[in-house]
Every structure is written in structure tokens, then in C-alpha cells.
N, C-alpha and C positions, 0 to 999 in steps of 0.2 A: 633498477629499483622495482620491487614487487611491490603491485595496489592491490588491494583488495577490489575484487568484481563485485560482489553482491553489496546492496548497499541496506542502511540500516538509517531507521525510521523511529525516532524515540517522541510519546507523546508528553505537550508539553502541561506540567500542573505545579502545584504547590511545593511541591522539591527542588524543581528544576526553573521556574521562572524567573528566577535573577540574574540577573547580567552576568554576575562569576559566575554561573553554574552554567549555563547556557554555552558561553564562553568555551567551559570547559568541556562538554560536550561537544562544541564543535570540534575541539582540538581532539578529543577523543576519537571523533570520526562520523558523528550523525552528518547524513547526506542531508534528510528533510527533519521537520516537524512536525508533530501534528495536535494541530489545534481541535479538540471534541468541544464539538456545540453539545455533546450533553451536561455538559458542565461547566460553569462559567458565566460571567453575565459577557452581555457586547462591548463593555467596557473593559472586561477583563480579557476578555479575549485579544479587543484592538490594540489593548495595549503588550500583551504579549507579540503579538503579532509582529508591531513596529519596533517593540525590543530585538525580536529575532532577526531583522532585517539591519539594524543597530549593527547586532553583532557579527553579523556574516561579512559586512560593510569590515567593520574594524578587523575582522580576522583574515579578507583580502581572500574570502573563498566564495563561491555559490551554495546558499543552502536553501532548499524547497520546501513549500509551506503545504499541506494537507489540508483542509478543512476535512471535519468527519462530522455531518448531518446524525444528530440524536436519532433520526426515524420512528415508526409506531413501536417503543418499545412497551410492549403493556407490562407495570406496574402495580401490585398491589398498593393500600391505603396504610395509615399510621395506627398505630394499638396504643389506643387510648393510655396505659399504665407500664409502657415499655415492652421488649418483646415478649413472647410467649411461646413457652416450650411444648410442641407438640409428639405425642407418644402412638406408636403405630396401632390403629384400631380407631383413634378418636375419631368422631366425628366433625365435620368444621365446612362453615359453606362461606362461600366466594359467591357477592351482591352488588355490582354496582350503583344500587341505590342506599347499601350503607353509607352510613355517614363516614366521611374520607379521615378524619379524625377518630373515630368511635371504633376500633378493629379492639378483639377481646381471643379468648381463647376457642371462641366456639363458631367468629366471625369474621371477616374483615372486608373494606369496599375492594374495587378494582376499576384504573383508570379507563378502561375500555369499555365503553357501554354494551358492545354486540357480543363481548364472549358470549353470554347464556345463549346464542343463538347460533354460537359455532361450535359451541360443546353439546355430545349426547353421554347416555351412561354408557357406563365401562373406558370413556376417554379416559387416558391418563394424564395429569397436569402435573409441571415441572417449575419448580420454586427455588429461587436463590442457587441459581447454576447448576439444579439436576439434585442437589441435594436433599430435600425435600422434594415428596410426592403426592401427591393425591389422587386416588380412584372415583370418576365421577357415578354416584349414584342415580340421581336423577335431576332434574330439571323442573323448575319450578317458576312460572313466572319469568323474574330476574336472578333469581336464587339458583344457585350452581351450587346443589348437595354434593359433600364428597367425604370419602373414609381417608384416614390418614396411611398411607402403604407405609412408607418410607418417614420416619419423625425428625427433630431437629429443633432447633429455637433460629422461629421464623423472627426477623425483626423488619423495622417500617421500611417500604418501598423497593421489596424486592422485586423482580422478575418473575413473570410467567410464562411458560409455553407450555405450546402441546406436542406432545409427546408425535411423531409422525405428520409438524407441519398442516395446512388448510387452515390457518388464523385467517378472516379474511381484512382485516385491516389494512389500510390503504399504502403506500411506501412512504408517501410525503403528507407528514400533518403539514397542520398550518403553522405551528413552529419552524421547521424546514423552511414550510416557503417563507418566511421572514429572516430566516437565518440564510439562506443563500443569497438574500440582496446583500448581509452583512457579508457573506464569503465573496460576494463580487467588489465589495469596495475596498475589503482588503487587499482584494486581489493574490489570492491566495492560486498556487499552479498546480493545483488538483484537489479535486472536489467529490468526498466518498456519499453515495449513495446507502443508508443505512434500510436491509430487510427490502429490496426490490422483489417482483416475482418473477420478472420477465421484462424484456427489452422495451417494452411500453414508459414502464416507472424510468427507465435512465433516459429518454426521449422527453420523457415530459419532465425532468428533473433536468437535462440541461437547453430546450426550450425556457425556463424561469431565469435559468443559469444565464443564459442569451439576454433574455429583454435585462436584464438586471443589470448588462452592461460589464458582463464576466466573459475570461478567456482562458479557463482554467478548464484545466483535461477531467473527463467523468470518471471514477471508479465505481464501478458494482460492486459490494460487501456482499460475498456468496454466504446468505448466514439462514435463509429457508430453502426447506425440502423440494419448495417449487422452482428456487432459483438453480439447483443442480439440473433439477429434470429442463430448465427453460437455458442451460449453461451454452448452447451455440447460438442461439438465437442474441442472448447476451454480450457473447463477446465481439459480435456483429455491431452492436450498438454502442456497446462503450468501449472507453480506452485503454483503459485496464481493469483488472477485478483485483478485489481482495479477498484470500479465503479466513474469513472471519468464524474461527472455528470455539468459539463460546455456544453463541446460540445456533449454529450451525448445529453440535456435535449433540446438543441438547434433541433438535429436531430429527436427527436421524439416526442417532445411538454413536455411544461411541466406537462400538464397535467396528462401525462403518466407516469412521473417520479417515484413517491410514488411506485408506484404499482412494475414499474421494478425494482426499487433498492432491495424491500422488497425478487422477485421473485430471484434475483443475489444472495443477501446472501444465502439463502432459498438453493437453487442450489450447490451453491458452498462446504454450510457443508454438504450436500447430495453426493458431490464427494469428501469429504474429502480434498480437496482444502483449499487453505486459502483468507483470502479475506478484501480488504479495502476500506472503505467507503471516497470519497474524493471530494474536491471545495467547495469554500465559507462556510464553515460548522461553522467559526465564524466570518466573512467578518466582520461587524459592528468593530471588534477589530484593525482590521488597524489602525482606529483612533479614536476608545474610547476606556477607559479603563476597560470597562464592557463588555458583550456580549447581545446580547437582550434576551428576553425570548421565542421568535421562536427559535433562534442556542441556545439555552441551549435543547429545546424541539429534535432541529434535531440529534444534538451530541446524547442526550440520545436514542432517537427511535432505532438510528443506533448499538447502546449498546446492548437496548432491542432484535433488530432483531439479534443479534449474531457476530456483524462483530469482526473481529482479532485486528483491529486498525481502528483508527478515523486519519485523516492527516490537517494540516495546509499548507496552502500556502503562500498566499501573507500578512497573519497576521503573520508570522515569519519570512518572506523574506524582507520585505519590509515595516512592520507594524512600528508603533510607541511603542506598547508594548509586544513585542515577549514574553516576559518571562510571563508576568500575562497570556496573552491567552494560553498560556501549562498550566497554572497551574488552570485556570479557567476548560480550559478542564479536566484535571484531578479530578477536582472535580465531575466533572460532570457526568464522568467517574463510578467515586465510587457509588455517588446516585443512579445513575442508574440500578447499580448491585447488589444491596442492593435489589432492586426489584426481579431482577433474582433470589437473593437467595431462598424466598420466593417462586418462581413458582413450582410448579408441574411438570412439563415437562421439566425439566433440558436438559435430555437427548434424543438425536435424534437416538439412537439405536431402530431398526424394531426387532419383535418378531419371524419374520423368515428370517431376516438378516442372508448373509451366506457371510465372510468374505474372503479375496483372500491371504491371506500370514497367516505363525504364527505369524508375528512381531503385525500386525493386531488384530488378536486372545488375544495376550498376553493384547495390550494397548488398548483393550476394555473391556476385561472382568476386568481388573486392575481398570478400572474408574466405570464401572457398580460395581463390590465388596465396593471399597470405598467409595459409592455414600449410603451404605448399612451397614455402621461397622465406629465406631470413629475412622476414618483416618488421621492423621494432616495433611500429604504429601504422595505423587506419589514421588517416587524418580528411575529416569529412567539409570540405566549406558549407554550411549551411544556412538557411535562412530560417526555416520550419520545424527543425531536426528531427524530420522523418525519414533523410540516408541516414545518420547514428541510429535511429529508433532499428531500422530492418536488418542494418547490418548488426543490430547489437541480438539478432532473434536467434539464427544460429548458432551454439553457442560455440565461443571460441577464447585462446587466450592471449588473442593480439588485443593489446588496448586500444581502445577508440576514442579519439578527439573529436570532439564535435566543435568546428571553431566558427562561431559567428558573432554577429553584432549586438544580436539582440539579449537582451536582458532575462527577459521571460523564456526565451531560447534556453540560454542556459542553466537555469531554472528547473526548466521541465527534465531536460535527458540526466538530471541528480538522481531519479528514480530508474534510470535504464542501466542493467548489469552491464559492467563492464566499459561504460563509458562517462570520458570525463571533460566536462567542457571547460572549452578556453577563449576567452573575450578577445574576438579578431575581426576588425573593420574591413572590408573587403572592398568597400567603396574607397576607401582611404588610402587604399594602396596601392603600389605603382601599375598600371593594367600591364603594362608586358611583363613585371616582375613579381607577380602576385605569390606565386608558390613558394620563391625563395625567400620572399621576406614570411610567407608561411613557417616554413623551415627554421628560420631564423625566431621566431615565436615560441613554436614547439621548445625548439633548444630552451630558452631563456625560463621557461617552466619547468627545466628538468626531464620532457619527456624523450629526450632523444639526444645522441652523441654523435660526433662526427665517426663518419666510415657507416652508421645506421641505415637503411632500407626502409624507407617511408612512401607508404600507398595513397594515395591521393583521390578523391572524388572530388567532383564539381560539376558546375554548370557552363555552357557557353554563354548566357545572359547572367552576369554578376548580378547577386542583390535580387534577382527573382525569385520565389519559394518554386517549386514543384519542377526545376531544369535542372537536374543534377545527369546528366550522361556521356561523359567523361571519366575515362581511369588512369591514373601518371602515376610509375616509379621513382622517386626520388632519390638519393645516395647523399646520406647529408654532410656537406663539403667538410672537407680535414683542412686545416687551417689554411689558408691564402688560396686556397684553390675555389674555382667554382664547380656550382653543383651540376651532378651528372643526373640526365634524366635518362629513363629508358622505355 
């Protein structure tokens, strides 16, 4: 049976949060969810939240929940008499001490108080995803003069940036910090960091994470100019990144795009990090039922470059056909790794790579051996699932079980390529016979056949996180026989 490695991350809105749809989603193939605190009340939220849990429950799979923190996104105000079309030349200033209601053709507020103080003239400001431009002329006061470069019909509560990053806005309003005590009670297993600059904001974002009484993994959304320049220091601190390439691509041109996204993944399996490729990646699917053959080309690239997961947004939030776009991707998905299998370079292992743990040691030399010998499966005992996490960084196309007890265990490695977890008590099981009723596990999921070659990690202390340093061959027994180790 061929699985798909990469996995797929569809967010949850108005389309898709009903119990058939969700359903059908899972059946389609979403690993996680993701719930945006930009949108939403806590009640809407908690209640999707526990619908999803509903459903993963009745469909007898693990599926992983995302929170995604709103963050400082600055927003223009509402126009008093609906939007207004602006023509290149006009003139038009940006005040947040207009009234947040009262926006005209000549006017409008802005939720940010300090722009006027992080804009000078000749900045350039970026409106409703790049569409709209503005040239700042001068600075006045609170009043941010500027000429219309680029026109369009702005309407209420668009987006702002500047053109080459330095907003200095903080990473976590105080919406976030209220919204991560909500992401700690739902207990959501990873928790996105919206506009970080640097390893500081993901420190102090899961420090709140922590007292809140949260055990859910950080992601950094690489979406400012200073988060690229800050990108090692970054993946030091968090646990995974997402490259959030909206406002990303706004702050460094799109030009640039390609090249960084490529440099992010690149990066990230270099620090054993994990990592998500995100925005518009099949836009056209809002409202066709197809995707074009550019987001077939980008889904795939992003495959080919390595990433852990592909994500949906506003094509499962909000689209007309949530369910085909998972399942479009997941094709996409497969093709693409059909390619991988095929490379030469599987593997991002250095020849004088010197690794930092044994847990390390064990799930690399584990994927380097099976990469080398007819392996069916990596079958990892864990407690933590940080042997799947490492052995899942090289990349390779032996699958990996990550099998343990815990709940949130299996949870979290839904977002790691390539691996798939399986609910297995290790406490519970016979201590001299532990492996073969392993075996006998795997079988019963499908992942393996008799006459199959199954690699083994563990630990000599059962039930402990961080002793994994042991490696075992398995041969999984042909009927009446027992199992051969080597």
C-alpha cells in the first residue's frame, strides 16, 4: 500500500464545520486542522474544536488541531458609504485618529496607532494583498499623506504593510495572549505564532503557552522581512515554522518568493525542524472545482522541496468545494513523491555529520540502514515522538510508525512527513514479548505482511521519554512460525 508522506492541513470555517463535512474531509485525507483565531468567536471556535475531536473519534483516526494566533495584523477602518474606488494619482491619507467608522474617498483610520511613526516619505504601503499601493508623501502629525501608485476599490478592513518589512509592532497583542489561554484549554497540538521577528516573540509566546497550562508544539509563521533575516536563530526556538507566504511575499517582493521558500525548507531539515508550506497554494478552488495547473505545479514543487505539509485556507474555510481541494491535493501529493522516490538524494545526512543525543544516533542510523536493506517499516516505541520526529528529517521512503500510548503523542507526529502513528501500550504488554506483539499491531493496521523486514527502535527503560538506544530487525512471521530477529 502506497501512503502519502506529505501531509495536508485544511483550515477549519464556514464550509467545512459540520460534522458531514469534516467527516468527509477526514476521509479525504486532512492530517490536522486549523482553527484561526482570526476569525471566530471562543465559542465558535470551542465548538469546532470538540466537533473535530467528535469526528476523528468516530472515524477511528488521529487528526491534529493547529491553533493559528490573529497576531499584529494592521488593518485599515470601514468607509462610511461602502468601498471606494481609487485611481492612480489620487491623493488619500491613512490617520489613526480618524474615526474607525468614518473612511471616505480621500480618508480612512488605521488600527495601528504607531504607523505614522514607522513610515517616512517615499515608503511604500501595500493594501488588500499587494493590490493596492500607496507612495508616502509626507508625514504629518498622525496623518500618513500618500499618492495612490497602484488604484483598485479598497473596501472595509483591509490589510496593510510596508513594502520591505520594519513595522515595529509587537508579535503578541493582547488578543493572542487571551487567545492562547483559549488554545491551552482546548488543548490544541500546535500553536502558530502569527508575524514573530525573531526567537524572542516564540520564547515569550510559549512561556504564556506554558503558565496557561498548554502542551502544544510552537510554530513561527515566517511572514516578516525580519523573521527571514532572524530564520536560525528562529528555528533554535521553535518547533516548527510555517512559511506564510501572503504577507511574507508582500514584504519582500514577490519576486523574491521562490528563492526564499526554497532557502526555508532547505533550512529547516538542516535543523531538523519541521516545516509548512502555506497561502493560496490552491486559491482558484474557492470557486472551481478544479485547481489550475500553476497550484498543481506549486503544491508539487513544495513536495519536491521537502516540506512536512502543504496547508489550505480560504479553499476549506470558506471555498465552495473543501472536500475535492483535500482530495485534489492529496493527489498531487502522491505524484509528486513518486518523483522523490526515484531521486538519488533522498537523504540529507553529511558524511561528517556529528549528531547531539543517542536518540538522534539511533533514528538516523535506523533510516540510513533501511534506506540500504528491504525494510517495509521504521517502527519507533515512543513516548515523546522525538525518534519519528528525527528519523522522519532525512528524508526517505520507508514509513514510519511511531507507536505509543499516548494520545497527544500521536497527535503531534500527524504533522511529521512520512510518519504515521499507531496507538500501542507498552506498559501493557508482555515485557519479554514486547516487539512481537509490536508486530502483531503493525500487521493488524495494514502496515506490514508476513515475510516483511521491520526496523525497530526503543528504549531499555519502557515508558520513559528521552531512552531510545536500541536498534532490532524483525522478519514478520509467515503463518505458524515465529518471528525471526536479526
Amino acid at each position: 500500500m502506497i501512503r502519502r508522506r506529505t501531509k495536508i492541513i485544511a483550515t477549519v470555517g464556514p464550509a467545512s464545520a459540520g460534522e458531514e463535512t469534516l467527516t468527509a474531509l477526514v476521509q479525504a485525507g486532512v492530517d490536522l486542522f486549523r482553527l484561526n483565531f482570526s476569525h471566530g468567536s471562543t465559542a465558535t471556535l470551542t465548538e469546532w474544536a470538540h466537533r473535530i475531536r467528535r469526528v476523528a473519534e468516530h472515524c477511528q483516526t488521529e487528526v491534529g488541531l493547529l491553533g493559528d494566533l490573529a497576531g499584529p495584523k494592521i488593518r485599515i477602518g470601514r468607509f462610511q458609504d461602502g468601498p471606494v474606488e481609487l485611481r492612480s494619482g489620487d491623493r488619500f491619507t491613512i490617520d489613526p485618529l480618524c474615526p474607525e467608522a468614518e473612511g471616505n474617498r480621500e480618508r480612512v483610520s488605521v488600527s495601528y496607532a504607531r504607523l505614522p511613526s514607522d513610515v517616512s516619505p517615499g515608503d511604500r504601503l501595500l493594501l488588500a494583498d499587494g493590490q493596492i499601493a500607496f507612495r508616502v508623501d509626507s508625514v504629518v502629525g498622525t496623518a500618513i499623506h500618500c499618492r495612490v501608485e497602484t488604484g483598485g476599490v479598497l473596501s472595509d478592513h483591509k490589510g496593510i504593510n510596508r513594502e520591505g518589512g520594519g513595522l515595529s509592532a509587537d508579535a503578541l497583542t493582547d488578543k493572542d495572549r487571551r487567545d492562547i489561554e483559549v488554545a491551552a484549554k482546548l488543548g490544541v497540538d500546535y500553536l502558530a505564532v502569527s508575524f514573530p521577528r525573531d526567537a524572542g516573540d516564540i520564547a515569550q509566546a510559549r512561556g504564556l503557552l506554558e503558565k496557561a497550562g498548554g502542551q502544544a508544539l510552537v510554530v513561527a509563521k515566517i511572514e516578516r522581512k525580519e523573521a527571514v533575516e532572524n530564520i536560525r536563530s528562529i528555528l533554535s526556538e521553535a518547533d516548527a515554522i510555517m512559511v506564510a507566504r501572503g504577507d511574507l511575499a508582500i514584504e519582500i517582493g514577490d519576486w523574491e518568493l521562490a528563492g526564499v521558500q526554497k532557502r526555508l525548507i532547505r533550512l529547516a531539515l538542516e535543523a531538523r525542524s519541521v516545516v509548512i508550506t502555506a497561502t493560496q497554494m490552491m486559491e482558484s478552488m474557492v470557486l472551481n472545482p478544479v485547481p489550475t495547473r500553476a497550484e498543481v505545479l506549486d503544491v508539487a514543487n513544495a513536495v519536491l522541496d521537502g516540506t512536512d505539509a502543504v496547508m489550505l485556507s480560504a479553499e476549506s474555510a470558506v471555498g465552495h468545494y473543501p472536500v475535492r481541494a483535500v482530495e485534489a491535493m492529496a493527489r498531487i501529493c502522491l505524484g509528486a513523491e513518486k518523483d522523490v522516490m526515484g531521486s538519488s538524494s533522498l537523504e540529507l545526512m553529511k558524511a561528517d555529520e556529528r549528531y547531539q543525543s543517542v536518540n538522534e544516533l539511533i533514528a538516523m542510523v535506523a533510516v540510513h540502514a533501511a534506506n540500504r536493506f528491504p525494510i517495509r517499516a521504521v517502527a519507533t516505541l515512543t513516548e515523546s515522538g522525538t525518534t519519528p520526529h528525527l528519523a522522519s528529517r532525512p528524508r526517505s521512503m520507508i514509513p514510519i510508525y511511531a507507536l505509543t500510548r499516548h494520545e497527544s503523542t500521536r497527535r503531534r507526529v500527524t504533522l511529521l512527513r512520512g510518519v504515521y502513528p499507531v496507538s500501542f501500550d507498552v506498559l501493557h504488554a508482555n515485557p519479554d514479548h514486547v516487539l512481537d506483539e509490536a508486530v502483531a499491531t503493525l500487521r493488524a493496521v495494514g502496515a506490514v505482511e508476513p515475510g516483511d523486514f521491520v526496523l525497530f527502535t526503543k528504549g531499555d527503560s519502557e515508558g520513559l521519554a528521552g531512552t531510545t538506544n536500541l536498534l532490532k530487525v524483525i522478519e514478520v512471521p509467515r503463518s505458524g512460525s515465529a518471528p525471526d530477529a536479526c
